[in-house]
Backbone bond lengths (Angstrom), bond angles and torsions (degrees), N, CA, C in turn:
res aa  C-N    CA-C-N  psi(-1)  N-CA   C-N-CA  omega(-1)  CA-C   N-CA-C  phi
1 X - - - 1.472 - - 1.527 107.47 -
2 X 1.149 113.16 160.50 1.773 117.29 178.65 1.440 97.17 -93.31
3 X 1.530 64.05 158.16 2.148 81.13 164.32 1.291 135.98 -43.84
4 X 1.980 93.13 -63.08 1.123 104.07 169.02 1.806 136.62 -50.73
5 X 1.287 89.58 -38.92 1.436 99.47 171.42 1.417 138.86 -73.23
6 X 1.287 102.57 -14.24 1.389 141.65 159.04 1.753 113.11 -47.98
7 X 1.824 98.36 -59.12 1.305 110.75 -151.19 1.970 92.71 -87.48
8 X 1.276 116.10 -22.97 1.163 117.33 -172.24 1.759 104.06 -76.91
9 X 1.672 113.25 -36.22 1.568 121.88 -157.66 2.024 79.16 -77.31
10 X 0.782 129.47 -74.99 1.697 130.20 -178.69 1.613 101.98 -28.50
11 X 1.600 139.20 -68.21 1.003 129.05 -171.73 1.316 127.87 -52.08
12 X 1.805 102.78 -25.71 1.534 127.27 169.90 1.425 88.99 -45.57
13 X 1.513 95.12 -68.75 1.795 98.31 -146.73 1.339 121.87 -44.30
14 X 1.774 108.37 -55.87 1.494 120.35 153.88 1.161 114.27 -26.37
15 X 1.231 134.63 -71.89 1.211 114.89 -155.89 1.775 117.43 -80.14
16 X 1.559 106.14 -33.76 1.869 87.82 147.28 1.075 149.32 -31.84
17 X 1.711 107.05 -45.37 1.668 124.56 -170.02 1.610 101.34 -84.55
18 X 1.768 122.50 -35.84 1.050 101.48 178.20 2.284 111.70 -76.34
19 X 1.203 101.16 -13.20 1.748 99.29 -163.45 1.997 79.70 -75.88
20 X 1.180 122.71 -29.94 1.861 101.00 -152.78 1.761 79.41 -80.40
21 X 1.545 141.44 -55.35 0.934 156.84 -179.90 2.054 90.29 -22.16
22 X 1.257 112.18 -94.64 1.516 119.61 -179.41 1.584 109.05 -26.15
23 X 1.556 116.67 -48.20 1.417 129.16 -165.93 1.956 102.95 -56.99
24 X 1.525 103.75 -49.77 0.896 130.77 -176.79 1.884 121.85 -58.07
25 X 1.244 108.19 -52.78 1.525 111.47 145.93 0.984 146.28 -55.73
26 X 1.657 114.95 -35.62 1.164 111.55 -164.52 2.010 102.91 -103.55
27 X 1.431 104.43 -9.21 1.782 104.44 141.35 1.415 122.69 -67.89
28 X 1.592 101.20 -31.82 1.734 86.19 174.25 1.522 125.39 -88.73
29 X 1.349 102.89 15.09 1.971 103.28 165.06 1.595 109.17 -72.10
30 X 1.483 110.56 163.49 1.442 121.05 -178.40 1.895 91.61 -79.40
31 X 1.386 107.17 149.35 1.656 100.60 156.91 1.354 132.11 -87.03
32 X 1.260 123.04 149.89 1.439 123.93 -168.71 1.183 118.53 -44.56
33 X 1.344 148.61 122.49 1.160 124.71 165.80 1.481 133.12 -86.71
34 X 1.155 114.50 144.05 1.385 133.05 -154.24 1.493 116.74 -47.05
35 X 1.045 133.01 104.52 1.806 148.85 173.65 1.936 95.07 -46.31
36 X 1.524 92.16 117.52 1.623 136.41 178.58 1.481 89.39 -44.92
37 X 1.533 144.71 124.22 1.408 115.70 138.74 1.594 108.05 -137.13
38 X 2.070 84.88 140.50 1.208 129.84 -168.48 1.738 102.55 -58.19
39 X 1.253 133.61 116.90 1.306 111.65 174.04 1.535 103.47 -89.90
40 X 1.529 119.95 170.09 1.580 126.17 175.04 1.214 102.61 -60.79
41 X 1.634 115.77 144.63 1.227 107.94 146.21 1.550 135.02 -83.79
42 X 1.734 82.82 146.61 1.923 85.84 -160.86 1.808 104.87 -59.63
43 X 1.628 97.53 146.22 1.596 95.52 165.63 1.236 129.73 -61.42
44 X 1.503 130.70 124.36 1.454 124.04 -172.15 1.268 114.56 -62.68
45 X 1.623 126.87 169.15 1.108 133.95 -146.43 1.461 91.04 -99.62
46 X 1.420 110.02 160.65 1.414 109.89 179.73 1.677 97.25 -117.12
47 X 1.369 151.69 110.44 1.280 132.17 155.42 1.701 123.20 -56.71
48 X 1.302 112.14 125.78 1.547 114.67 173.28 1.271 107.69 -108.40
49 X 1.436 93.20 171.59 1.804 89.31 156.81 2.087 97.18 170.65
50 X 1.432 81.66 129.16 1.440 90.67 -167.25 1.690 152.24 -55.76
51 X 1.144 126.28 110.12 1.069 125.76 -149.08 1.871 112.98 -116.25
52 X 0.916 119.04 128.98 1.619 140.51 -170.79 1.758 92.72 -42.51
53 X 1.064 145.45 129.25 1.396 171.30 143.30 1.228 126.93 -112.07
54 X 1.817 116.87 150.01 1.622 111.75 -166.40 1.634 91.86 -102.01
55 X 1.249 100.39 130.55 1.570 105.63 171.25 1.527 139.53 -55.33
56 X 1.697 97.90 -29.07 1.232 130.56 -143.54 1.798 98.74 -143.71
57 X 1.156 132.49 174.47 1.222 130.01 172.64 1.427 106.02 -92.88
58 X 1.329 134.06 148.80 1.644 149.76 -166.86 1.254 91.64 -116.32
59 X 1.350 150.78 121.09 1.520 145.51 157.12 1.403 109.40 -90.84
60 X 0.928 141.90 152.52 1.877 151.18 -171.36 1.344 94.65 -45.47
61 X 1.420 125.54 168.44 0.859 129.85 -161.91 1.583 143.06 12.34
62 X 1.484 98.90 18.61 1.657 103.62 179.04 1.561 118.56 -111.58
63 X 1.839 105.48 141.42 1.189 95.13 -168.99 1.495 141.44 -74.92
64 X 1.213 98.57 172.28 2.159 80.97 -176.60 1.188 105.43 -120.03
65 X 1.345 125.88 119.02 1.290 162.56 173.25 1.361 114.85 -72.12
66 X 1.726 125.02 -178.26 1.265 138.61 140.24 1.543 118.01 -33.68
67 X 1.787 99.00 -62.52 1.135 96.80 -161.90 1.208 133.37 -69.03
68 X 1.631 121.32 -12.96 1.285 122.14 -176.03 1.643 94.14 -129.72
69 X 1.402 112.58 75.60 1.759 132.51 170.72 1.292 112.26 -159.07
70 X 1.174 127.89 104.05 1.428 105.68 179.10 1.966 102.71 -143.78
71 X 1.206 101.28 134.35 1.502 114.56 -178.26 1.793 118.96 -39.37
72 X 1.463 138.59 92.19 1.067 106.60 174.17 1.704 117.73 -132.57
73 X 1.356 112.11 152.04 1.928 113.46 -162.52 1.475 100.29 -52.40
74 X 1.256 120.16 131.37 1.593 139.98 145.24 1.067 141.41 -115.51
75 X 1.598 117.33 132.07 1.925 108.03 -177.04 1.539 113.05 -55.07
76 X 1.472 88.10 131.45 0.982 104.57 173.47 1.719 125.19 -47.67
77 X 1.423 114.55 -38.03 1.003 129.11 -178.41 1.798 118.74 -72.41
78 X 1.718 99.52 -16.27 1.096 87.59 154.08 1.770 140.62 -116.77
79 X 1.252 92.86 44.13 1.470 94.73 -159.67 1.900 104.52 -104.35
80 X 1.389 103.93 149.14 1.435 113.94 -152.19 1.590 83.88 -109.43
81 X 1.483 91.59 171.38 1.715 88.39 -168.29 1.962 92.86 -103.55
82 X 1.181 118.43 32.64 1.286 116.58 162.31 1.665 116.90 -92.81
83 X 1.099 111.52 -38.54 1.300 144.84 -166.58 2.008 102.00 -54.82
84 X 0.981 125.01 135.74 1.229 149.19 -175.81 2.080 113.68 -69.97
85 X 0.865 130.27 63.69 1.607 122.03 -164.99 1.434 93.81 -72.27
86 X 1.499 127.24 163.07 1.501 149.25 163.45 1.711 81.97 -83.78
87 X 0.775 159.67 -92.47 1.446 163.82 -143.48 1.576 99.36 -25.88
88 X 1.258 106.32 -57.93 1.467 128.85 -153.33 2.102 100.80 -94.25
89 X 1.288 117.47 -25.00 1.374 126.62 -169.68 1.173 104.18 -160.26
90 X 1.376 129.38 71.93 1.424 136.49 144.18 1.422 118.32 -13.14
91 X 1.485 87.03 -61.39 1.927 84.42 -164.69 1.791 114.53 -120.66
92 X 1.947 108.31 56.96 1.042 116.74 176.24 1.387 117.54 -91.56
93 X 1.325 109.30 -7.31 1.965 100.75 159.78 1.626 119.36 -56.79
94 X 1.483 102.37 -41.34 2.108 111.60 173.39 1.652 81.77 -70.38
95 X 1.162 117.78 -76.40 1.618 107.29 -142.55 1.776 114.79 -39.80
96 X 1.432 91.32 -43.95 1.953 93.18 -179.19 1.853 107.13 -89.33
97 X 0.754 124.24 9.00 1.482 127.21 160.14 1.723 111.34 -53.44
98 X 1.416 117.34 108.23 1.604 128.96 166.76 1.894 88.26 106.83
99 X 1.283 123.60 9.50 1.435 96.48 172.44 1.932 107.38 -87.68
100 X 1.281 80.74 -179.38 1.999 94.64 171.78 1.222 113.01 -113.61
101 X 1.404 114.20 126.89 1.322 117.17 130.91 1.542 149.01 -21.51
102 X 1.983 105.66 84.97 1.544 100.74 -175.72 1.887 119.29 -74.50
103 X 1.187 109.15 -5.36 1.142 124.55 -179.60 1.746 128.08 -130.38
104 X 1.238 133.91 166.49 1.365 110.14 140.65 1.211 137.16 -58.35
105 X 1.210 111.43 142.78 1.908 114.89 -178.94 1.727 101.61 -102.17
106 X 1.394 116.85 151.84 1.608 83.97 167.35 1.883 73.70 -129.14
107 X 1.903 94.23 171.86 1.368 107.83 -177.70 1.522 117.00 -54.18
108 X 1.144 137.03 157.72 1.424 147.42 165.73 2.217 92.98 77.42
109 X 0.515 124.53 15.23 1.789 129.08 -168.47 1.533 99.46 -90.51
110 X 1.041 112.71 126.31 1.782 110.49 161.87 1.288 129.33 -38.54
111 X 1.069 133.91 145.96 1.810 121.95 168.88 1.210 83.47 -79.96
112 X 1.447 109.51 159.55 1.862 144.46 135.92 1.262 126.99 -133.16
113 X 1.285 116.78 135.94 1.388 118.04 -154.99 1.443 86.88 -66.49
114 X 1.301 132.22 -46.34 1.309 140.20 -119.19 1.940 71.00 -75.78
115 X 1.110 130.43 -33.50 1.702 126.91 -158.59 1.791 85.62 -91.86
116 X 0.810 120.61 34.06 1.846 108.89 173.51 1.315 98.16 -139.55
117 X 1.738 101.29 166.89 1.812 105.19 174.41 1.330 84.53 167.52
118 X 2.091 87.71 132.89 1.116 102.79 -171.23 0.759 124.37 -44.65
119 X 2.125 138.60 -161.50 1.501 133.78 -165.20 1.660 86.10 -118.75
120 X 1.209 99.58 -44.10 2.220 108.26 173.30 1.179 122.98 -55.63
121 X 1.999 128.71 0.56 1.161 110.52 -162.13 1.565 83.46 -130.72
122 X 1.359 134.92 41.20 1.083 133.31 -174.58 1.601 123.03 50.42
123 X 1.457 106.50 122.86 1.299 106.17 -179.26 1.415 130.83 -59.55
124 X 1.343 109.20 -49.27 2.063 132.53 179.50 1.360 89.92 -63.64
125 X 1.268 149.60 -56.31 1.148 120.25 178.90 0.976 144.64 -78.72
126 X 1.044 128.80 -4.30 1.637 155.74 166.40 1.497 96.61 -74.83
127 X 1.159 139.78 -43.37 1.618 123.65 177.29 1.512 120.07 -110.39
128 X 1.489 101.95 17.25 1.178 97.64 160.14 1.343 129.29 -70.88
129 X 1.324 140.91 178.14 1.322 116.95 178.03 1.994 93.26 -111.25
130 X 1.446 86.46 -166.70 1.734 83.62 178.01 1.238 118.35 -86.02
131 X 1.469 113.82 166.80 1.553 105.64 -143.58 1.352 158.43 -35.63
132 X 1.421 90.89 88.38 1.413 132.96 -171.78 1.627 100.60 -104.03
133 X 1.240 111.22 160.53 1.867 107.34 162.70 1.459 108.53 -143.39
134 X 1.096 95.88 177.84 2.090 107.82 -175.63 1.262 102.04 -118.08
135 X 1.351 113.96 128.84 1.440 108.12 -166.79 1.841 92.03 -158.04
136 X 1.266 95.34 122.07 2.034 111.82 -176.40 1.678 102.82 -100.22
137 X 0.802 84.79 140.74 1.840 105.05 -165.83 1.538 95.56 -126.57
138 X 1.418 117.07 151.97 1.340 112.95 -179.58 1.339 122.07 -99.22
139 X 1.521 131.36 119.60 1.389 166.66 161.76 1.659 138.56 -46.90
140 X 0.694 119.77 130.35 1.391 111.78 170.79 1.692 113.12 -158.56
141 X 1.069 136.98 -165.10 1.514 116.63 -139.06 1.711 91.23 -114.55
142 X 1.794 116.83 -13.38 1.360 127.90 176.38 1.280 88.41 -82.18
143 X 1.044 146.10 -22.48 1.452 137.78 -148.20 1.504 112.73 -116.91
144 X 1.211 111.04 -11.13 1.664 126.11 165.12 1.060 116.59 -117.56
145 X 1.626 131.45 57.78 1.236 120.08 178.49 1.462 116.18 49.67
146 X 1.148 121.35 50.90 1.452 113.73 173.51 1.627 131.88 62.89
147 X 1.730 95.31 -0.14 1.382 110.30 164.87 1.841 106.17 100.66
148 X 1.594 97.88 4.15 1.602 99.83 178.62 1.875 102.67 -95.04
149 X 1.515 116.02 26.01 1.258 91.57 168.76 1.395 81.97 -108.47
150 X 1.809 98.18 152.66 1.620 124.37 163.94 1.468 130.69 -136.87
151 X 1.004 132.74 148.08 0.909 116.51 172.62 1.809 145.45 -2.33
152 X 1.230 110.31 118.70 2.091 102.58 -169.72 1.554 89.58 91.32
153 X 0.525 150.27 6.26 1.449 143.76 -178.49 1.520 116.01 -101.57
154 X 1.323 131.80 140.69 1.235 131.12 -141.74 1.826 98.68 -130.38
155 X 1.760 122.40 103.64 1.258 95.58 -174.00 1.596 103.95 -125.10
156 X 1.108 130.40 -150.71 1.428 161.20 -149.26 2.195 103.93 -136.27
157 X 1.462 90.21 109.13 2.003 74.47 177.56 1.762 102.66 -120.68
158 X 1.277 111.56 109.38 1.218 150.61 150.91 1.297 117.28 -45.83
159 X 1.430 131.22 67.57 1.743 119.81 137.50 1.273 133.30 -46.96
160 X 1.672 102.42 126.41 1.206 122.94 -156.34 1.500 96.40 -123.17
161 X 1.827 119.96 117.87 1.687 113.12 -166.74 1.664 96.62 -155.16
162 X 0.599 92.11 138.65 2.090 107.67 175.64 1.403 101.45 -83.95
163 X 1.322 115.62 137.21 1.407 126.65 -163.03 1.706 94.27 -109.44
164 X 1.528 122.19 -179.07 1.331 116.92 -170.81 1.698 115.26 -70.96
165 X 1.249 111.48 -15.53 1.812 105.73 168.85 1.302 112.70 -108.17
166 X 1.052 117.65 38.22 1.441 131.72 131.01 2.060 85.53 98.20
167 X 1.047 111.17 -8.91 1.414 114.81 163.00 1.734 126.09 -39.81
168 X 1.289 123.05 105.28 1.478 126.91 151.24 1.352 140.28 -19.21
169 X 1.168 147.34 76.70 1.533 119.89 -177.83 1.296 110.00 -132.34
170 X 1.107 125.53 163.38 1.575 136.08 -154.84 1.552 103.13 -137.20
171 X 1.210 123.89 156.19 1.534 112.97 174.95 1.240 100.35 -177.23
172 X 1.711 132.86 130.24 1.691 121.96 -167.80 1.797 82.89 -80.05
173 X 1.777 84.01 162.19 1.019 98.90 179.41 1.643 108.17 -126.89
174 X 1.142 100.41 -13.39 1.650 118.31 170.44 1.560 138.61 -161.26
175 X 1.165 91.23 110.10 1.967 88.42 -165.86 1.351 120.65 -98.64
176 X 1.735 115.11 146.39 1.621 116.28 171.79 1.569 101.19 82.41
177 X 1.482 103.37 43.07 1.964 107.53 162.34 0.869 135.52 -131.72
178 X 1.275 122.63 100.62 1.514 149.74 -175.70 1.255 119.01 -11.14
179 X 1.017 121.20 145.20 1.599 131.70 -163.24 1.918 103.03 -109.16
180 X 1.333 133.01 125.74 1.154 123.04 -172.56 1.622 103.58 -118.20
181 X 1.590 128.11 -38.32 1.130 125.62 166.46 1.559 112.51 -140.02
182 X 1.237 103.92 158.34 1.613 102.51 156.53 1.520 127.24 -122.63
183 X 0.952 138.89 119.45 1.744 144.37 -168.39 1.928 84.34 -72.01
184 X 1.865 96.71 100.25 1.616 96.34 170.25 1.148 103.72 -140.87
185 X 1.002 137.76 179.27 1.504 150.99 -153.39 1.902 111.07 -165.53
186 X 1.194 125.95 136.91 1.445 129.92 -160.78 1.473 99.01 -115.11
187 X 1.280 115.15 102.44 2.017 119.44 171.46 1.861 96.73 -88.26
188 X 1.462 63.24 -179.31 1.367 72.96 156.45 1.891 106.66 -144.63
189 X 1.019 111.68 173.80 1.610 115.48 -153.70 1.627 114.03 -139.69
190 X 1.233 130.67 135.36 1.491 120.62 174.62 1.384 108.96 65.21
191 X 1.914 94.85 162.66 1.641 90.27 167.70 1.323 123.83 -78.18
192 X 1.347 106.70 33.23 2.144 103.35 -175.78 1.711 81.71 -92.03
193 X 1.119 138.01 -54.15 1.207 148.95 -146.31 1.408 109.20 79.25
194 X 1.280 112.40 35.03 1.508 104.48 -171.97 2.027 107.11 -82.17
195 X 1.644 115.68 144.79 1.054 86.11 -170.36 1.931 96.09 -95.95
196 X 1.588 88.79 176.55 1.532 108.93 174.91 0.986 97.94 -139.73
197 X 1.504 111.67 155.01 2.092 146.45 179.58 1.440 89.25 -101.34
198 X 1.188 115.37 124.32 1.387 137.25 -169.67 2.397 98.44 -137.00
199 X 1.177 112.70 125.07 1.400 121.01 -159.65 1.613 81.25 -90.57
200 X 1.706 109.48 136.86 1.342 114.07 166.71 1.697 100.53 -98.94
201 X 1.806 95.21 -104.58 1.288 97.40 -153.52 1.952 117.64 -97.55
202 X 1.126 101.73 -31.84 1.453 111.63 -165.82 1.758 101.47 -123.58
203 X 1.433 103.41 144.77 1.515 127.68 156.74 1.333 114.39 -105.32
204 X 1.649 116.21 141.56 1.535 96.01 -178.07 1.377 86.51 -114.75
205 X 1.332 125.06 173.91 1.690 122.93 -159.76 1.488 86.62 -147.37
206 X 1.658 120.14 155.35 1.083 120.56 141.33 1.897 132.73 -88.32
207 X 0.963 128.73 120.71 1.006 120.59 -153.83 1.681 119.93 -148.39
208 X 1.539 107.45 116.70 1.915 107.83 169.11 1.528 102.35 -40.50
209 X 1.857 91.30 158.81 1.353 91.75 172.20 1.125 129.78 -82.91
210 X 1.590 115.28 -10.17 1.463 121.53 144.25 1.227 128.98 -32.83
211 X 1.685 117.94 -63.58 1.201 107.27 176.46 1.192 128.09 -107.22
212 X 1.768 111.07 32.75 1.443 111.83 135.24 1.533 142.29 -70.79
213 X 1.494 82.86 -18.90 1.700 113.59 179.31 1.977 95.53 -64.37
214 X 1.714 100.57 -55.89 1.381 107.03 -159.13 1.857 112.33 -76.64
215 X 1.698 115.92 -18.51 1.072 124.61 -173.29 1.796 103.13 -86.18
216 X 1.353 107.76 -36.99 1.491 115.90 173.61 1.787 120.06 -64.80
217 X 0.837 112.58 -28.02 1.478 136.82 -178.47 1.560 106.15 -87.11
218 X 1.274 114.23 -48.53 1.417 101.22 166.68 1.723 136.58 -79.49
219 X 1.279 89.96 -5.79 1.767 108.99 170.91 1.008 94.94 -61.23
220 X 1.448 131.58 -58.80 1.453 129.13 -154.38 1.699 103.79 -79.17
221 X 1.061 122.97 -17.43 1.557 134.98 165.64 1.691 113.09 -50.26
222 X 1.086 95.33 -75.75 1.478 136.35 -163.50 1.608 139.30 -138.67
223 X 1.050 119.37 177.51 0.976 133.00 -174.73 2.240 103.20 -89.47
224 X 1.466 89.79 134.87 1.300 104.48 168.24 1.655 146.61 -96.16
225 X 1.009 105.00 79.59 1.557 110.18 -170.07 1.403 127.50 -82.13
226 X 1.395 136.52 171.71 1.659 130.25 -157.56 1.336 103.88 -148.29
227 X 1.249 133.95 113.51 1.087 147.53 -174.27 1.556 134.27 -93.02
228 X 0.959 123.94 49.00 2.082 126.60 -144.80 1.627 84.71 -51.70
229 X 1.757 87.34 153.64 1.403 135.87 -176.53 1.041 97.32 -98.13
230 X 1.594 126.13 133.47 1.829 121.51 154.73 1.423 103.08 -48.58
231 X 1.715 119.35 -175.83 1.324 117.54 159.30 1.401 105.96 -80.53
232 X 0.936 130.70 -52.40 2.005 142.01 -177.78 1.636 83.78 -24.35
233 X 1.263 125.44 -67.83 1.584 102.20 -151.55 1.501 103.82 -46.52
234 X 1.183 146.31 -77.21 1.369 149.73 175.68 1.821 81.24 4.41
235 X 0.766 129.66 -89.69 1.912 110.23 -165.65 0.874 142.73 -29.87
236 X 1.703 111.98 -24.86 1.254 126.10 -146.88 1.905 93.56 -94.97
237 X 1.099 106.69 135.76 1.555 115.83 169.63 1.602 111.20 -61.22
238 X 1.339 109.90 145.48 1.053 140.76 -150.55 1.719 97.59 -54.70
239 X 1.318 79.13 -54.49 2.406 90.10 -173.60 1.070 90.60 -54.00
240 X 1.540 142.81 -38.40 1.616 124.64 -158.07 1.569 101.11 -75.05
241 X 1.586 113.82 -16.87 2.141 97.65 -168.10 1.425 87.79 -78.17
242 X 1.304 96.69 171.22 1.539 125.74 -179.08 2.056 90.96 -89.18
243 X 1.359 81.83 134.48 1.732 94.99 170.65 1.617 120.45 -92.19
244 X 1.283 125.35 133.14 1.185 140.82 -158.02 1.730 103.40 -59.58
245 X 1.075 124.57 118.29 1.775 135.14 -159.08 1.687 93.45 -74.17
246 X 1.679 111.26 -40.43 1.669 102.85 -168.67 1.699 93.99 111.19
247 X 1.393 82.50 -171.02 1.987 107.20 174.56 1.514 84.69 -123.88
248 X 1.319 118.96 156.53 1.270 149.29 178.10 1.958 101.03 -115.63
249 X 1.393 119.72 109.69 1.260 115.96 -174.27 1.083 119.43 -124.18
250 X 1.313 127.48 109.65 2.067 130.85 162.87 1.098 131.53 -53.21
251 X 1.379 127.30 87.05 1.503 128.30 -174.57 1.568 104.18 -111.19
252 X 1.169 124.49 111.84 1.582 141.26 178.67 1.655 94.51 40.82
253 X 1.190 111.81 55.90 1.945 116.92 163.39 0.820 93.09 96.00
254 X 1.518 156.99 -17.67 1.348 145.70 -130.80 1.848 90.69 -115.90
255 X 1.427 107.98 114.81 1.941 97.93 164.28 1.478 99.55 -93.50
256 X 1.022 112.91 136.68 1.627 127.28 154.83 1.609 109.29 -128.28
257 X 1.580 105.10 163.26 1.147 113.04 -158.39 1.918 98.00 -121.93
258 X 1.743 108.05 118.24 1.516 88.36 -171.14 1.739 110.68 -98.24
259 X 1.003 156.50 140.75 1.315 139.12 -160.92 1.408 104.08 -139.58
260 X 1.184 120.92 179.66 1.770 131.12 -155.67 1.588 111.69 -143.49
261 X 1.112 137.79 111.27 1.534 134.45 159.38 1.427 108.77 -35.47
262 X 1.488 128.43 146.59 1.549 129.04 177.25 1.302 110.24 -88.10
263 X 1.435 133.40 134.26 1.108 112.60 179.27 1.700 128.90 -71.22
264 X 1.882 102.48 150.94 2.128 80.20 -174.20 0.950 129.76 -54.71
């Protein structure tokens, strides 16, 4: 045999004896053992259970129907004991069918009875608050801001009276009082046919019985005018409104001044 062939058949060999050698160890390691896995924890359960909601928006005095009630699931955990359950009233979509709206509803909102009242037991008194009164003063469309005050609306009432030289003067007599209705009527106007709210005859006001005393008394004075409030005032602390001046009254020479508590 040659040398060479010699030196190549030996390197063979080596390198066999070392590959079975490696083969041989690395079967005799332990195997890895298997990596722990953590599963998620499951999301906890939520209990629902279905409760009467307005589908649609309810505006004050409007009735609630089928169409704007509709059943939908709520946590349990958050449900108030005003709130309407199917559990408890199956069939309160018929039962509250033809009531009114003492408040706004807005869409997706719970019913509460406590915000309903029948259509037979008079509406104005049912959302009045306690002793408070409803009291309509006479209107006209110069005399309400142009007929853009409406209802929820919070104004300023202005007696308007001619003094003995035939002089004009105006002076509030009570500020920051709620607006409960307006006597309006819907035309229509131009060739758009677009319609417009045009103010007829009556404002209904909320009002102490003080200053039903003082709003009634000045009818017979004068003339009654309505002044709208931005919304911002509603923020403003109490010391900042202007306090109600009164009527100023002539009885045989005598001026006196009659004035009104604000309501809380």
């Amino acid at each position: 045999m040659r040398p060479i062939q010699l030196v190549i058949l030996l390197v063979a060999a080596g390198a066999a004896a070392g590959a079975g050698l490696l083969a041989t160890r690395i079967g005799a390691q332990q195997p890895a053992e298997p990596r722990e896995v953590i599963a998620a924890p499951a999301p906890p359960t939520i209990d629902l259970e279905d409760v009467l909601v307005a589908s649609a928006d309810i505006g004050i005095g409007r009735n609630v129907d089928a169409d704007n009630l509709v059943w939908k699931p709520w946590p349990k955990d958050g449900l108030s004991d005003g709130y309407i359950r199917r559990t408890d009233e199956p069939d309160a979509v018929s039962d509250l069918k033809g009531m009114l709206a003492r408040g706004p509803i807005l869409a997706g909102e719970p019913i509460r009875k406590a915000k309903l009242v029948r259509s037979d037991r008079g509406f104005l008194s049912a959302v009045l608050p306690v002793g408070m009164r409803a009291v309509a003063v006479r209107v006209n469309a110069a005399s309400t801001a142009g007929g853009f005050i409406l209802p929820e609306d919070r104004v300023d009432i202005l007696l308007v009276r001619q003094k003995d030289a035939g002089e004009a003067v105006a002076e509030t007599i009570l500020t920051d009082i709620r607006v409960l209705a307006i006597d309006q009527s819907v035309q229509q106007t131009g060739d758009d046919k677009q319609p417009s709210i045009v103010a007829q005859n009556t404002a209904t006001l909320e009002l102490t019985p003080d200053q039903t005393e003082l709003v009634t008394q000045a009818q017979q004075i004068g003339s009654i005018s309505l002044a709208l409030r931005p919304l911002a005032d509603a923020d403003q602390p109490a010391a900042q409104q202007r306090k109600p001046t009164g009527i100023a009254v002539v009885k045989f020479g005598v001026v006196s001044r009659v004035t009104a508590q604000q309501a809380p």
